[in-house]
C-alpha positions in Angstrom: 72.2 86.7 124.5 70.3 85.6 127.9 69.0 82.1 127.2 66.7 79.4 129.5 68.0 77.0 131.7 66.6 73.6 132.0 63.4 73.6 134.1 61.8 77.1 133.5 58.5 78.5 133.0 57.7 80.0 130.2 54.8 81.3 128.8 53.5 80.1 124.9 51.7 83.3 124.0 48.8 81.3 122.3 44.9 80.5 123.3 45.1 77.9 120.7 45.1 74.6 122.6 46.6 72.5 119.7 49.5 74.7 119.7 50.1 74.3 123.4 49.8 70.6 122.9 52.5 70.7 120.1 54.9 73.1 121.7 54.5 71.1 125.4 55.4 67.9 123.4 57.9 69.9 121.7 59.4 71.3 125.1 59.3 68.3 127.2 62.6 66.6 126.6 64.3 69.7 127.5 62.5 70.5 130.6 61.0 73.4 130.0 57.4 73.7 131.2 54.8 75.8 129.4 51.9 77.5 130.6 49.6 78.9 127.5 47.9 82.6 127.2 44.9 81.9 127.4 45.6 79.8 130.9 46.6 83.0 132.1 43.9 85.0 130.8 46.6 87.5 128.9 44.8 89.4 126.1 45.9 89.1 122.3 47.3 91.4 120.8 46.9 92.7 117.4 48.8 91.3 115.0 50.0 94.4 112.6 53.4 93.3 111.2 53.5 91.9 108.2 56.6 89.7 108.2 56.3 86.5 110.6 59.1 87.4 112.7 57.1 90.8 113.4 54.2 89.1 114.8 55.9 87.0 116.7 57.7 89.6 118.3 54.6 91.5 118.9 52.6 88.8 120.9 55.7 87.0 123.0 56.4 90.9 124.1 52.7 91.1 124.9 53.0 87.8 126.8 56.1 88.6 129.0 55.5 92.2 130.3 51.8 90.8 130.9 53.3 87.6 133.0 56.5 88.7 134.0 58.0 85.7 133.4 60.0 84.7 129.3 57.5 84.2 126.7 57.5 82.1 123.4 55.3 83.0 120.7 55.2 81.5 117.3 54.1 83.4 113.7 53.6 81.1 111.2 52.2 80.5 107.7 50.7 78.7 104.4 52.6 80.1 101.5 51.4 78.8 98.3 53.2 79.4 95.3 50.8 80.3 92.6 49.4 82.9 95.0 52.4 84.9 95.4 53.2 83.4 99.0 49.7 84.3 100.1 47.7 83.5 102.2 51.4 83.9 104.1 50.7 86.4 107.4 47.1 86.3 106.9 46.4 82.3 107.2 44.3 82.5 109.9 42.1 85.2 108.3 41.3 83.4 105.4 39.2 81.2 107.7 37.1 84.7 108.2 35.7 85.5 111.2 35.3 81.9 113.0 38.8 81.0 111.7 37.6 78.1 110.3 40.0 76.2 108.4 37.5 74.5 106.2 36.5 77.8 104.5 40.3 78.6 104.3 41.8 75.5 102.2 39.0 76.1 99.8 39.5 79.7 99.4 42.9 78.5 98.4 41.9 76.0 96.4 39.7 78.4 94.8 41.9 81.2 94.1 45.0 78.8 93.1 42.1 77.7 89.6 43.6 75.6 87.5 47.5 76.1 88.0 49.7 73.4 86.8 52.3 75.1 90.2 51.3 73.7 93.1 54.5 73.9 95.4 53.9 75.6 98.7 55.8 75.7 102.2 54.5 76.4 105.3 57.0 78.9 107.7 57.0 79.5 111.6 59.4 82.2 113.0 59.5 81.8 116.7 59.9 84.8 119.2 61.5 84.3 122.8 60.8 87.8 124.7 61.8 88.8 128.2 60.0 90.9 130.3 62.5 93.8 129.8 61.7 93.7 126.3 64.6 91.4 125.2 64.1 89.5 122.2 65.7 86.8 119.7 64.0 84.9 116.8 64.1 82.2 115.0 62.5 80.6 111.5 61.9 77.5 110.0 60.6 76.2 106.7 58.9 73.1 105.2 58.4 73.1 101.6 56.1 70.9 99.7 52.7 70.9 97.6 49.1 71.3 97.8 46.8 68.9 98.0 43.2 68.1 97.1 41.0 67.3 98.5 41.9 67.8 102.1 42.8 64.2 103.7 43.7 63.6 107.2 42.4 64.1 110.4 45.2 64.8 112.4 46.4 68.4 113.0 45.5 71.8 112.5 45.3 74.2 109.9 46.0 73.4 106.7 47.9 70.5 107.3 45.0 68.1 105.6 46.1 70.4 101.9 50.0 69.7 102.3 52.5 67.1 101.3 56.0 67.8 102.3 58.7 67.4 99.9 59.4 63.6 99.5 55.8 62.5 101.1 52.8 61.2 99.1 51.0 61.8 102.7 49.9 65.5 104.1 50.7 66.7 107.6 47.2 65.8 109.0 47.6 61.8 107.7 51.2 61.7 110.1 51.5 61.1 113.3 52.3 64.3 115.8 55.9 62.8 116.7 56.0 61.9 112.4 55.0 65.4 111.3 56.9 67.3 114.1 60.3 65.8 112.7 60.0 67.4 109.6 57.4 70.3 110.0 58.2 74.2 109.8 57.3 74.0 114.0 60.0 71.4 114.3 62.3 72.9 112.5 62.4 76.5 114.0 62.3 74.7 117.6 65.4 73.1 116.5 66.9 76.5 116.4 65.8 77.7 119.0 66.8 74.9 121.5 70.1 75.3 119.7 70.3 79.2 120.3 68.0 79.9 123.4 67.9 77.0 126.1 71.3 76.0 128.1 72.5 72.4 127.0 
């Protein structure tokens, strides 16, 4: 398996600027420079797998054959408990149209009723592609609980509605360097510093 060596250029298949901010910070100490999507002005795909890994897959494929150069692109997921794992895959959607979080963690809320079970985790499977079409991934989970109300202003997501497991605080009231120790993100970078970039 092909991995990076220290000082590439890679591609974070991703017009979301707080995800380029996380996966930049992320990247940094290993040398690796990132350069998003939407910098490039690479369209999005559609996202039609419905596993994590899948979508993944399908947008850092997208990315590399569009840039030529390796491409990261992360999947990744509010599973709640009580909902069967939903809203899982589809956790962006649930913000409808304008993606808008706010609308999502209370269509959770909303759905989860009065349900004494209020574990949750939140999952990112992260996809390194080659322009040839090469590909490895990687996952991570966090697991935790809901929370309500929302608190916290830090973030994305639904960070403000989760506590991880040993935390009275939710993602959005920790600091980025805090929550990125412990988050799903974190996690599946781990891996994939481990299994895709050269010591």
């Amino acid at each position: 398996m092909r991995r990076l060596s220290r000082g590439s250029k890679i591609v974070l298949a991703s017009h979301n600027a707080g995800k380029l901010r996380e996966f930049s910070s992320l990247l940094a100490e290993s040398g690796i420079t990132v350069v998003s999507a939407g910098e490039l002005n690479l369209p999005e795909p559609d996202e039609t797998a419905d596993t994590f890994t899948g979508n993944a897959e399908i947008k850092a494929l997208a990315a590399a054959r569009a840039s030529g150069l390796p491409a990261l692109a992360d999947d990744s997921g509010f599973c709640v408990s009580a909902l069967g794992g939903q809203p899982g895959v589809y956790s962006a959607r649930w913000g409808g149209p304008a993606k808008d979080m706010t609308v999502a963690m209370e269509r959770v809320h909303r759905e989860m009723g009065e349900t004494s079970d209020h574990a949750a985790s939140f999952v990112a499977a992260l996809c390194l592609a080659w322009p040839d079409g090469e590909t490895h991934c990687v996952v991570g989970e966090c697991h935790g609980q809901t929370v309500w109300p929302p608190r916290g202003d830090h973030g994305h997501g639904y960070d403000p509605m989760f506590a991880p497991e040993g935390e009275s605080r939710t993602f959005a009231e920790m600091g980025e360097h805090e929550k990125n120790a412990i988050s799903h993100r974190g996690r599946a970078l781990t891996l994939f510093l481990t299994e895709c970039v050269e010591g």
